[in-house]
N, C-alpha and C positions, 0 to 999 in steps of 0.2 A: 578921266584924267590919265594920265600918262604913266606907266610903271612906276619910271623913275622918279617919279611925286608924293608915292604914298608915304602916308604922315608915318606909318609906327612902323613899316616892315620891308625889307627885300620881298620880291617875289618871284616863283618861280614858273608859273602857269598864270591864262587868263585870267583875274580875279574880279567877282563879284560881290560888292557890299550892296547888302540891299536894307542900311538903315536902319531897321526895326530891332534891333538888339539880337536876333537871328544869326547864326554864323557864317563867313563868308564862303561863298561858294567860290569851285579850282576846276577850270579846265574846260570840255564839252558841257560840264552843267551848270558854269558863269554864262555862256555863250545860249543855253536855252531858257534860263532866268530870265536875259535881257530881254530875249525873243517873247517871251508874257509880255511885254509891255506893249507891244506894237498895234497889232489889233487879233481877236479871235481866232482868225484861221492859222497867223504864226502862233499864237498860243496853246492851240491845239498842237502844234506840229511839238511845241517846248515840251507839254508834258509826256508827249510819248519818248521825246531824248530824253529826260528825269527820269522812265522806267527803270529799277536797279539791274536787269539783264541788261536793255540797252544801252545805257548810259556806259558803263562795264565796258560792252565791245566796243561800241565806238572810241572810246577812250581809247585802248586800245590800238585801232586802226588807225586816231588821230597821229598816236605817237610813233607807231611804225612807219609812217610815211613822211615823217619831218616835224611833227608838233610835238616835239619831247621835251621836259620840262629846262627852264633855263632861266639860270639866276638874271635877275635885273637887278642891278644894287642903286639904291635910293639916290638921288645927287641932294644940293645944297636948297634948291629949288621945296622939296618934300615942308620945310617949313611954314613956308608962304599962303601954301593953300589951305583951304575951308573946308573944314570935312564934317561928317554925319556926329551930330551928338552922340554916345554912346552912355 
């Protein structure tokens, strides 16, 4: 869903919910989350971006180059939609 739709929050990075009452994941490690789902060999590649050195630099390199964190504020829309029990 689109930023601007989440039900309870502004956000400022990629984010991933992944449902299970687990906390959501912000940034290069939403983006490797999703990537588990695809089939094994991108899931391979996800968990090595999860490694806590990796994930780290990358994060980094994402933000030096243009992916630095940026508010998205909610619109009117955020109601409407269907979201994960919790």
């Amino acid at each position: 869903m689109p930023a601007e739709w989440h039900p309870s929050r502004d956000l400022w990075r990629i984010t991933y919910d992944p449902c299970d009452g687990s906390p959501d994941e912000q940034g290069i490690v939403a983006v490797a989350r999703a990537l588990e789902h695809v089939h094994l060999g991108w899931a391979v590649i996800a968990w090595t971006l999860r490694m806590p050195l990796v994930r780290g630099v990358l994060q980094l390199l994402v933000d030096a180059s243009g992916g630095e964190p940026r508010l998205i504020k909610r619109t009117g829309a955020a109601l409407e939609v269907e979201t994960c029990p919790r």
